[in-house]
N, C-alpha and C positions, 0 to 999 in steps of 0.2 A: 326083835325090835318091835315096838309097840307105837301107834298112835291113840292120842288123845287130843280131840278138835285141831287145834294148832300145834300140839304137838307133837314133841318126836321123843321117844327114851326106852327105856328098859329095865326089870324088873331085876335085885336081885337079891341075897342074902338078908342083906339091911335094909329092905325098901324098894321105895321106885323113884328114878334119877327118869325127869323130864325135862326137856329144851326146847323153847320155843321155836320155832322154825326162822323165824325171822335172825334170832341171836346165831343160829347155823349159818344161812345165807352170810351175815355181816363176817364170822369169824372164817367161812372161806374168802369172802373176799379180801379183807386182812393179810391172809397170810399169801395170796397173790401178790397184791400190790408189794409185798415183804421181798419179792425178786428183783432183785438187778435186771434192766429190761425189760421191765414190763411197762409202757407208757403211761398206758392208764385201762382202765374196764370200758367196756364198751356200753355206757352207761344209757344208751338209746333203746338197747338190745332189752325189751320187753317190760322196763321198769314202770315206766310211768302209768300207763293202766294198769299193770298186775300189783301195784303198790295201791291203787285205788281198790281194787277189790280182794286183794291180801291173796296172790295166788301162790307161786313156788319163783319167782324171779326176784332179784335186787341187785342191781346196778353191776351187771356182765355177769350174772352167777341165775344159773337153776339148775334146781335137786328137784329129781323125779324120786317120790317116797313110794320102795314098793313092800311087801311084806318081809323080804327075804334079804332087803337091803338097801342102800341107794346109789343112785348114780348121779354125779354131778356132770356139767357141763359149763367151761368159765368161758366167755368170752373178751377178746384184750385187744392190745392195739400193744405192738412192740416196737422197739427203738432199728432203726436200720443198719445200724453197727453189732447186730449181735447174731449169736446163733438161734433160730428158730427154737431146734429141738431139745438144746441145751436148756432152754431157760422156759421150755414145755416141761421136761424132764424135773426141774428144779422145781417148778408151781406143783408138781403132782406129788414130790415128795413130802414139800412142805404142809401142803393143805390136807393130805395122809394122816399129818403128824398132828397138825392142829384140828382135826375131825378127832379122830382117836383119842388125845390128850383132853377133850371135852366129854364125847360120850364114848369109854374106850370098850360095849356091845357092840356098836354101831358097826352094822357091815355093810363096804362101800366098794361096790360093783362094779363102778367105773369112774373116772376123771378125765374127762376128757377136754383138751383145750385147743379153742378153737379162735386163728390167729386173724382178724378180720381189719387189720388194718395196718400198715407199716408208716409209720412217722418218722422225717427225719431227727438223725441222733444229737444229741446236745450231750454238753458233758454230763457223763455220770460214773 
């Protein structure tokens, strides 16, 4: 895994496949919110200055880029009628799936999701 200013990619056969770090951020958050139960990101959690200075956060998501891989960390807010580790479980697979299916080099060190908020549940 290679950095280039903002971004993130890898070199291979045919070339070099680069992604801007912000399009990462957005595409894990995406496929978050993609869960059943997941209320919302916790969009307080470090956005608003680190979008001012274009750091590693957007709206309940940062990726620590290190040479050897990355590791995410989402933050959310879940509904009160569900299961915590089920719909941990679900976020880690899918955003797995959606990390890999964009830069499928990418090695991703960890996912870790962290639940900071319980909302009462509405239907969903």
């Amino acid at each position: 895994m290679a950095q280039v200013g903002g971004d993130i990619g890898y070199t291979n056969e045919q070339g070099k496949v680069f992604c801007n770090r912000s399009i990462l951020l957005s595409v894990i958050n995406l496929a978050t919110r993609e869960i059943k139960g997941v209320a919302d990101m916790c969009k307080n959690f470090g956005s608003g200055f680190n979008k001012l200075i274009g750091k590693k956060h957007y709206e309940g998501v940062k990726v620590d880029y290190q040479k050897d891989g990355i590791n995410i960390d989402i933050y959310i807010k879940v509904y009160s009628n569900i299961s915590v580790p089920d719909v941990a479980s679900r976020i880690q697979e899918n955003v797995n799936n959606a990390v890999l299916s964009m830069l499928n080099n990418v090695v991703i060190k960890s996912i870790n999701i962290n639940v900071l908020q319980c909302v009462l549940a509405k239907e969903i």
